[in-house]
VOGU-177498 format. One record per residue: residue in one letter; x, y, z of N, C-alpha, C, O in turn. Coordinates in steps of 0.05 Angstrom, whole numbers, padded with zeros to 5 digits, always signed. Layout:
N
AXYZXYZXYZXYZ
...
END
This chain:
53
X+01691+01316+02061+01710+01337+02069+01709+01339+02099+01686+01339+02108
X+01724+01341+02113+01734+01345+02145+01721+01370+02149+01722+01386+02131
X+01710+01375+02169+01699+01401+02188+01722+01422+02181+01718+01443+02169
X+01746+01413+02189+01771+01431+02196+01775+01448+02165+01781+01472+02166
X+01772+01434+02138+01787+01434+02116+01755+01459+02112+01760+01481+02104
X+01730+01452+02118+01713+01465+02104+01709+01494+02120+01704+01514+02107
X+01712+01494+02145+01718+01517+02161+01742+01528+02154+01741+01546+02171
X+01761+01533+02143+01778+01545+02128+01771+01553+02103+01778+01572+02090
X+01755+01534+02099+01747+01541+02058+01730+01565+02066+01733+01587+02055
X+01708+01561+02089+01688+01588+02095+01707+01605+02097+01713+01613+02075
X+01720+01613+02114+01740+01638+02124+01759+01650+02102+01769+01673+02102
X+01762+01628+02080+01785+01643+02058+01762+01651+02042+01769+01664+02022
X+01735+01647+02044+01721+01665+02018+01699+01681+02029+01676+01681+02020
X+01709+01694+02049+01691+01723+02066+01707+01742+02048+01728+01741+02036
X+01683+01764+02052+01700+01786+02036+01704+01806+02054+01689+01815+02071
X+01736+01815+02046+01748+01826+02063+01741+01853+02069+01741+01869+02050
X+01733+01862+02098+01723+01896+02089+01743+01915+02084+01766+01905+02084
X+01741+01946+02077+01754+01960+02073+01774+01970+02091+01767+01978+02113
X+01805+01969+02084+01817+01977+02110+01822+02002+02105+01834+02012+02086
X+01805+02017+02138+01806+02043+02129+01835+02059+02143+01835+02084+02143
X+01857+02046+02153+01870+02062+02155+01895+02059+02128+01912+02076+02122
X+01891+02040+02118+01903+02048+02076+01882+02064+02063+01885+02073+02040
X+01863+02068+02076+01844+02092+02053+01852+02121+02059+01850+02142+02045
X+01862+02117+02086+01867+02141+02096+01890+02148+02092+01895+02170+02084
X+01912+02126+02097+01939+02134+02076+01946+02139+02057+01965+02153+02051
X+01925+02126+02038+01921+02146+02005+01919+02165+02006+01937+02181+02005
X+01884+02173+02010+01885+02203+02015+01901+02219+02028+01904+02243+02023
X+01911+02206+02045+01938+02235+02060+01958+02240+02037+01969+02262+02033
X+01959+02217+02022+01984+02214+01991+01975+02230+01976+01990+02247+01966
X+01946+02229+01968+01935+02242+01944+01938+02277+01949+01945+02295+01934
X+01931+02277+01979+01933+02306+01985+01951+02317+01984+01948+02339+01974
X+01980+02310+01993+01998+02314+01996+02002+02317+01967+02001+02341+01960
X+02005+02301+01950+02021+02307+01927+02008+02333+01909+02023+02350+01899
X+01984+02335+01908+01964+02352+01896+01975+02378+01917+01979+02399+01905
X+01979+02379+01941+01986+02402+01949+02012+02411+01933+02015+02432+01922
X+02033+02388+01935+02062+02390+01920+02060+02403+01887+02074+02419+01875
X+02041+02389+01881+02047+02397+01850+02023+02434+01845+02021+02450+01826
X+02014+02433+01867+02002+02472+01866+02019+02484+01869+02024+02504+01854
X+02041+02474+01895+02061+02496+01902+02087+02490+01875+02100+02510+01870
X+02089+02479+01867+02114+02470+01842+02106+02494+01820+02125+02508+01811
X+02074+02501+01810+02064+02509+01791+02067+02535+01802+02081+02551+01790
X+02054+02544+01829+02058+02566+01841+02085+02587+01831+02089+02609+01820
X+02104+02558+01846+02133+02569+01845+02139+02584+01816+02142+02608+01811
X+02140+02562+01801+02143+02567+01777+02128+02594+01764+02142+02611+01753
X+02104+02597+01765+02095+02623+01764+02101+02642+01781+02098+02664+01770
X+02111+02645+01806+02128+02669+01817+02150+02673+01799+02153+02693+01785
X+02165+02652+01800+02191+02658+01794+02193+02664+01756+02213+02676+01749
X+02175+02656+01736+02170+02674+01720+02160+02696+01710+02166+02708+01689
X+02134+02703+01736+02128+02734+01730+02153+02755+01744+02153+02780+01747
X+02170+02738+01751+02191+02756+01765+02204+02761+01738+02209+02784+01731
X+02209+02746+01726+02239+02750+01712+02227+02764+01685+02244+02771+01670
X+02207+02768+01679+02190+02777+01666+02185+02803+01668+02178+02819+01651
X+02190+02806+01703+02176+02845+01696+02202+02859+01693+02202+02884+01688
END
């Protein structure tokens, strides 16, 4: 095998570390939506203890 061909074979089977600014874009997603779906439930409970009393 050629130097060149096996120095590529090393480099394609490192393992890749964590990229933390997609970890951080999830979590901004996860938060975000979990905030969305409190205020949705929220809403929804205003707006039927309203119509209710």
């Amino acid at each position: 095998m050629a130097p060149e061909v096996a120095a590529e074979a090393d480099v394609s089977t490192e393992r890749q570390k964590p990229d933390l600014l997609g970890i951080a874009c999830l979590a901004t997603m996860g938060i975000v939506t979990v905030a969305w779906i409190g205020f949705l439930i929220w809403g929804a409970s205003a707006v039927l203890s309203w119509l209710t009393s």
